[in-house]
C-alpha positions in Angstrom: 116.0 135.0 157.8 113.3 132.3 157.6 111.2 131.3 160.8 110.6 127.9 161.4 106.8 127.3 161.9 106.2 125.0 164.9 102.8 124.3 164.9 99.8 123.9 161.9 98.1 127.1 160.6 94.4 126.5 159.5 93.7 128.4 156.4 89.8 128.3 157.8 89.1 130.0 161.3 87.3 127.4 163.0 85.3 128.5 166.2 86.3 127.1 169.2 83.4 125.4 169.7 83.6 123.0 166.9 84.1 119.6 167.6 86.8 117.7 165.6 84.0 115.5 164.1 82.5 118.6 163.1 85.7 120.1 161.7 86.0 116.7 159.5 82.2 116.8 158.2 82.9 120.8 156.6 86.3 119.9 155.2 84.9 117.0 153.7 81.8 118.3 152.5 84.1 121.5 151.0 86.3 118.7 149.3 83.3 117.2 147.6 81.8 121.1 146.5 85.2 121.3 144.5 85.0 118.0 143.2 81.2 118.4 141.8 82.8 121.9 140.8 85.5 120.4 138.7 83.4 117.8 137.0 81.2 120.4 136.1 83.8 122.7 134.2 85.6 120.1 132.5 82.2 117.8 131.6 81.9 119.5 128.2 85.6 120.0 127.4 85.2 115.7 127.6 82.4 115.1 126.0 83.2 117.2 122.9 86.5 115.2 122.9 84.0 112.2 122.6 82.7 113.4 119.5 85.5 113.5 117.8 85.6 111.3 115.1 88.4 109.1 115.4 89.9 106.7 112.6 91.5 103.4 112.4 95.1 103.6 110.5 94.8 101.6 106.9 96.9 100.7 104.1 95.3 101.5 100.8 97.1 100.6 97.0 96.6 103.8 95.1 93.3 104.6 92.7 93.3 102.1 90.1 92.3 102.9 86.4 90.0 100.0 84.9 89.0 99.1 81.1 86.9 95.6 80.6 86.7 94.4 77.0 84.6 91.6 75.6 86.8 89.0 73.2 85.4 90.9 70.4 87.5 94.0 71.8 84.4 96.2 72.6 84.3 97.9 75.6 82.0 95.9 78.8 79.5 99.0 80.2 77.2 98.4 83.6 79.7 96.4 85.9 79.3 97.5 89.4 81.7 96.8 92.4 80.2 93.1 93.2 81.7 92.5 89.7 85.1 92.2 90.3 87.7 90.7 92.6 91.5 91.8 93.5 94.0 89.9 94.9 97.3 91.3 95.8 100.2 88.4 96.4 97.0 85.8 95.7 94.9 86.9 98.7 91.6 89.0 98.0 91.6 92.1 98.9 88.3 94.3 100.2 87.4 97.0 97.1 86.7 100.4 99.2 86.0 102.7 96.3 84.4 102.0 93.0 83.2 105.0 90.5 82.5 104.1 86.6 83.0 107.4 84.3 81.6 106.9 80.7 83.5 109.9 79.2 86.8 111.1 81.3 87.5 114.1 80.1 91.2 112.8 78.0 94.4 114.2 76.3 95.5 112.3 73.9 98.5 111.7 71.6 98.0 109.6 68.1 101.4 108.8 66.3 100.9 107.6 62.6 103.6 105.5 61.7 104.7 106.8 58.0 108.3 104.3 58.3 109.4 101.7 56.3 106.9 99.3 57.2 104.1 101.0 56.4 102.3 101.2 52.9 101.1 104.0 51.6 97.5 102.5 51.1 98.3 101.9 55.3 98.7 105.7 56.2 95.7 106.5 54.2 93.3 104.0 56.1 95.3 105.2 59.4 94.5 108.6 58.4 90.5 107.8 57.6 90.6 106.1 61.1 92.0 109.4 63.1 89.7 111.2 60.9 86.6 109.9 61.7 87.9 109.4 65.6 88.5 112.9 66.2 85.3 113.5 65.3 83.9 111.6 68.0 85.8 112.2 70.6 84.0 114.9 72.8 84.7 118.9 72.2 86.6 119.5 75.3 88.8 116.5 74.5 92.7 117.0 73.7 94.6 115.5 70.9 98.2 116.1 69.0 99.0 114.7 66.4 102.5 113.3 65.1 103.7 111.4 62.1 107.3 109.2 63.1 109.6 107.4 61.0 113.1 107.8 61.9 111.7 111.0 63.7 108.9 112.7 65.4 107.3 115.1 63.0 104.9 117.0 65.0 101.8 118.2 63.0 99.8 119.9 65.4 100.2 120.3 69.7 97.5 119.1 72.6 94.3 121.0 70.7 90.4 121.2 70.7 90.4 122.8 67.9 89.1 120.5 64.8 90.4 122.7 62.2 94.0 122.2 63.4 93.7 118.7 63.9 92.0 118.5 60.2 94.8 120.0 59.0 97.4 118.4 60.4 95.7 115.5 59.4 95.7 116.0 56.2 99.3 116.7 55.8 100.7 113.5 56.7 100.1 112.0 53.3 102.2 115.5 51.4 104.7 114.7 53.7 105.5 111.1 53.4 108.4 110.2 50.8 108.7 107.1 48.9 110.2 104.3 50.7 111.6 100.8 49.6 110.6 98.6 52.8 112.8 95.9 52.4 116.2 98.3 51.4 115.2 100.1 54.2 114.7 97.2 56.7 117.0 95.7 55.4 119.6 98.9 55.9 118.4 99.1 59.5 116.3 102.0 58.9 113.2 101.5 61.0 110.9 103.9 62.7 111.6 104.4 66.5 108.5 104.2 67.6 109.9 104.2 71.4 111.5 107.6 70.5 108.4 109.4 69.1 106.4 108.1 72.0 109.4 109.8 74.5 109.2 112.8 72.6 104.6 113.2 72.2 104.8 112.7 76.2 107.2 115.5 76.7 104.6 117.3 75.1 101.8 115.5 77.0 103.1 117.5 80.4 100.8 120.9 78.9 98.0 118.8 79.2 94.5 119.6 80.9 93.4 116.5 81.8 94.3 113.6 84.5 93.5 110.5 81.4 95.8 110.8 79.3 96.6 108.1 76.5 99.6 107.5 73.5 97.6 106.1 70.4 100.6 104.4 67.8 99.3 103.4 64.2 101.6 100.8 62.8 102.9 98.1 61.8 106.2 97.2 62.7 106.0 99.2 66.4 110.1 99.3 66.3 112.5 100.9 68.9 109.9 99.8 72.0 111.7 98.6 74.9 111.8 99.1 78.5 112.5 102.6 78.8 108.8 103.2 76.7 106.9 101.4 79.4 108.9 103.3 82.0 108.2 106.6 80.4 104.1 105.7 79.8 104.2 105.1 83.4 105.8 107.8 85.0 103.5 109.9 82.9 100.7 108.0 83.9 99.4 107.6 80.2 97.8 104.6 78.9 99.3 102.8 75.8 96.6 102.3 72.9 97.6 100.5 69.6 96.2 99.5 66.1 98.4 97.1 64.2 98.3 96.3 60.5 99.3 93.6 59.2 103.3 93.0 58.6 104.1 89.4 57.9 107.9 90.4 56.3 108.5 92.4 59.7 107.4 89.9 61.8 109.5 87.2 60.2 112.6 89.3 60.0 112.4 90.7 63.5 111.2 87.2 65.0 108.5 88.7 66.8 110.3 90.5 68.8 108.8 94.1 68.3 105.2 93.1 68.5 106.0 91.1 71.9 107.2 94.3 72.8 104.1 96.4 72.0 102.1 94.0 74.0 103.8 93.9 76.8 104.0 97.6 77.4 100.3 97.8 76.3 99.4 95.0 79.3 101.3 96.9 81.9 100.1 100.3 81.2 96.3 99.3 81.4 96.1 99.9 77.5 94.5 98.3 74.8 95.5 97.0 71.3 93.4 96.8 67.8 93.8 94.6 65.2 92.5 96.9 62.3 89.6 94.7 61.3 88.6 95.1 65.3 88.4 99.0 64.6 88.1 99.6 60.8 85.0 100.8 60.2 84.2 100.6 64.2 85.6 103.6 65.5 83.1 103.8 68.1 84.5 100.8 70.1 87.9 102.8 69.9 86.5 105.9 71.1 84.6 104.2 74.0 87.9 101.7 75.3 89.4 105.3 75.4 86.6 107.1 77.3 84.7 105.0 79.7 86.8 103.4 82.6 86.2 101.9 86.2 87.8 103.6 89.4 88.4 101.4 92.2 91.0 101.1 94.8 91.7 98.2 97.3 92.3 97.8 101.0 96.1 96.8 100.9 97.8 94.4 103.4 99.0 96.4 106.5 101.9 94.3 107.2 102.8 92.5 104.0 105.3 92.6 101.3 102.8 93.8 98.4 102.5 91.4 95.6 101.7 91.2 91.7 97.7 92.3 91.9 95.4 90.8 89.4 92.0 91.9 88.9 89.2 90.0 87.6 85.8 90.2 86.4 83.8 87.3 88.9 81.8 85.0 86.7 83.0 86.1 83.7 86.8 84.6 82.8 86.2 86.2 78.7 86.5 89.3 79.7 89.9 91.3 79.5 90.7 93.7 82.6 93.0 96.4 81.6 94.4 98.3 84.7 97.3 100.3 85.5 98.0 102.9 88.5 95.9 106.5 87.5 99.0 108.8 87.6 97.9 112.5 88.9 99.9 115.5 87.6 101.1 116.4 90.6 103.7 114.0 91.2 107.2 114.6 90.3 107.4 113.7 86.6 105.3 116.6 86.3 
């Protein structure tokens, strides 16, 4: 059984000859003595809690992958961040990283068109061009090389080694077979060029490096639709071309194929030769390959993002190429 108390027990014994103004001085004064007590226990619990850094939510776009070219073709070198401007959706947007690298470390996979559209006299230069480009490309650099007409035909896989590439190199021209161009156009017996690129990026997933780029030689740049520029950019890779001359083709296929190759060179943040831009100027090849900008943007927090376009400020001849840099950790990988 409980006991009902019927009177207040002091938990201090008080002598009787304390007043009750006295009584109400030491409680308050032992009030204040746990009070001071507290503060002084938790003050550096708070004020390392101060010192915490703390950080503002933002929206970023991902790391974007930047080549400038004069109209000439040749790489731009020096630009800093105060060069350029992005707008996303039309508004400018604030650049919050900017890094220039004047040799990424790159994999890279050159496809030499030996189809119907291409001369014999055309694989030779294209083979004097890859020849004197692996050569200046630096030693830790990856390349493959594959010669497509209705097929891929592998001729070496992602390699340092010169010797292999050399050698692979050289067998493109033993290989090729006679071709009539215009039975063979005519037949609709083209090269796939779409199908050779799926097939070199399959390949592409051993590689070592975070750049990597599809080089196509041709000049007819058949079977490249949709699907190619989806595939480029899932892998992240960067769409190079040199095109030779092909008036017939052109005629024939209205256009359409080389529409196509610029299109999917624009929107993976490629860039495409004439041969008279490279022949003979492999260097400028080699260095649209190598040297690029990183930057990335301050996004809109609350927006619908838009089309982004990148610019260089004060200079409207220059060409920005820019795509998305893809890292091998994400799921097409």
């Amino acid at each position: 059984m409980f006991r009902m108390l019927t009177r207040p027990v002091n938990r201090f014994h008080v002598p009787p000859s304390l007043t009750d103004k006295t009584m109400k001085s030491i409680r308050t004064g032992l009030l204040a003595s746990v009070v001071l007590w507290s503060l002084a226990v938790t003050a550096p619990a708070q004020e390392q809690k101060s010192q915490e850094p703390r950080f503002r939510a933002q929206a970023y776009a991902g790391l974007l992958e930047v080549r400038v070219t004069a109209p000439d073709g040749k790489p731009v070198a020096g630009l800093t961040q105060e060069d350029f401007e992005v707008r996303e959706g039309g508004k400018q947007r604030k650049i919050v990283l900017f890094r220039t690298e004047r040799s990424v470390p790159l994999t890279l996979g050159i496809l030499i068109d030996t189809g119907p559209t291409v001369s014999e006299e055309y694989v030779f230069k294209a083979r004097d061009m890859v020849f004197e480009l692996i050569h200046l490309l630096d030693r830790e650099d990856e390349m493959m090389l594959v010669a497509f007409d209705e097929e891929a035909h592998f001729l070496t896989g992602p390699t340092s080694d010169r010797k292999e590439l050399v050698d692979g190199l050289w067998n493109i021209a033993t290989a090729r077979k006679k071709k009539s161009f215009l039975r063979d156009l005519l037949n609709g017996s083209t090269s796939r060029t779409g199908l050779a690129i799926d097939f070199t990026l399959l390949e592409l997933k051993k590689a070592r490096h975070e750049t990597k780029a599809i080089l196509v030689i041709s000049a007819g740049f058949g079977g490249i639709g949709l699907g190619t520029l989806d595939h480029l950019q899932m892998a992240g890779a960067r769409f190079f071309a040199i095109s030779f001359p092909n008036k017939a083709g052109d005629v024939l296929g209205l256009g359409g194929d080389q529409m196509a190759r610029k299109k999917v060179v624009e929107e993976t943040g490629g860039i495409s030769y004439s041969v008279a831009e490279v022949a003979g100027k492999i260097q400028v090849l080699r260095d649209g390959l190598k040297n690029v900008y990183l930057l990335a943007y301050e996004s809109g927090e609350t927006e619908e993002p838009g089309r982004v376009g990148l610019s260089v400020i004060k200079h409207a001849e220059y060409r920005v190429h820019f795509a998305p840099r893809v890292s091998s950790s994400d799921s097409f990988y």
